[in-house]
C-alpha positions as CSV (number, residue, x, y, z in Angstrom):
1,X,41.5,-96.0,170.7
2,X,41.1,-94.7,167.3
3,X,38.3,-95.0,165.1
4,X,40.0,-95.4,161.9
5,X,41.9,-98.5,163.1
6,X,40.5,-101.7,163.1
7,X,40.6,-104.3,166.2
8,X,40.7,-107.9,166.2
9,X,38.4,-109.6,168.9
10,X,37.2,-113.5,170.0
11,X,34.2,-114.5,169.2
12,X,33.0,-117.5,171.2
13,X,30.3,-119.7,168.9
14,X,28.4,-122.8,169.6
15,X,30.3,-125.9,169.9
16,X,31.1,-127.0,166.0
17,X,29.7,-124.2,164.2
18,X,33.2,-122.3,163.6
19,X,33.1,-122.4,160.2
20,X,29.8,-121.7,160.0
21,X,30.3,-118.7,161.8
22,X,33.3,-118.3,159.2
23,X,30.8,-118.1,156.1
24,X,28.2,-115.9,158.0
25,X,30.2,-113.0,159.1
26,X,32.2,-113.5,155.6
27,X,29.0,-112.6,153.4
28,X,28.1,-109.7,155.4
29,X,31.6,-108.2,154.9
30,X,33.6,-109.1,158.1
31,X,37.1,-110.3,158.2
32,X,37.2,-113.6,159.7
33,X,40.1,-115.6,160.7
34,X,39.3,-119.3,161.5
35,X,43.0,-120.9,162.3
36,X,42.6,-124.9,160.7
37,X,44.4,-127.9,160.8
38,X,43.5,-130.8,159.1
39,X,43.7,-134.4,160.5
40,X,43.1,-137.8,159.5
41,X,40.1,-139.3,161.6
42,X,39.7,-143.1,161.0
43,X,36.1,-145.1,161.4
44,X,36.0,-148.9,161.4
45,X,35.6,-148.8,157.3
46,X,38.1,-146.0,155.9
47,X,39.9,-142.8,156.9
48,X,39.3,-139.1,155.9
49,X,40.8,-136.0,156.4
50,X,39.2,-133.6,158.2
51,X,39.7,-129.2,158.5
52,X,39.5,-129.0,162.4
53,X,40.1,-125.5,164.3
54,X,42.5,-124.9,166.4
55,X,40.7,-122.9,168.5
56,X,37.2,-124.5,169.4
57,X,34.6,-122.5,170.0
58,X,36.4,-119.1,168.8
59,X,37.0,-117.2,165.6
60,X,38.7,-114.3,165.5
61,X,37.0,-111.4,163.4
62,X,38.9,-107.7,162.7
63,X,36.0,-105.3,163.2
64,X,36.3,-100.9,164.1
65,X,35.1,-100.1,167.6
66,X,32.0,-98.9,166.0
67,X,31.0,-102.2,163.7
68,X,30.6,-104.5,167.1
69,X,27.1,-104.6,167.1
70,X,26.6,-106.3,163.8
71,X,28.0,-109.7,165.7
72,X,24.8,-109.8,167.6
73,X,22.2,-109.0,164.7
74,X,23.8,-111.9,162.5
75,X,23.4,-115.0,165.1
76,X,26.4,-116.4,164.7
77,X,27.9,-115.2,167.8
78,X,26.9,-116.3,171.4
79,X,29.4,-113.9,173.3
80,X,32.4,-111.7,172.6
81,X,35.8,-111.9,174.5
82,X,36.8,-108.0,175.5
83,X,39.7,-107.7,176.8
């Protein structure tokens, strides 16, 4: 595997907290990929649209070999799929 090319990993999160996770890793320079759709969620009073992921509990993040271990130092990520 070659340094200079970047690799696109899971990133399990808590339950909910995808885009969250989204913003976090954003601002410290990671490229993040949440995939969203939004749906229409009805209460007893009104309906609203809603951005839900399609993959709970994951967000995919493009990172070099190298740049792994600032998952960990930002706590956004409880656990890292390797494959």
């Amino acid at each position: 595997m070659s340094n200079n090319s970047k690799n696109w990993f899971v990133v399990y999160t808590k339950p909910r907290n995808e885009l969250k996770v989204l913003q976090r890793l954003s601002i410290l320079g990671i490229q993040v990929y949440v995939p969203t759709k939004t749906e229409v969620r009805q209460w007893s009073d009104r309906k609203k649209k809603i951005l839900v992921p399609l993959l709970p509990s994951m967000v995919l993040v493009s990172l070099h070999q190298n740049e792994v271990c600032l998952l960990y130092t930002s706590d956004a990520a409880d656990d890292l799929l390797c494959v």
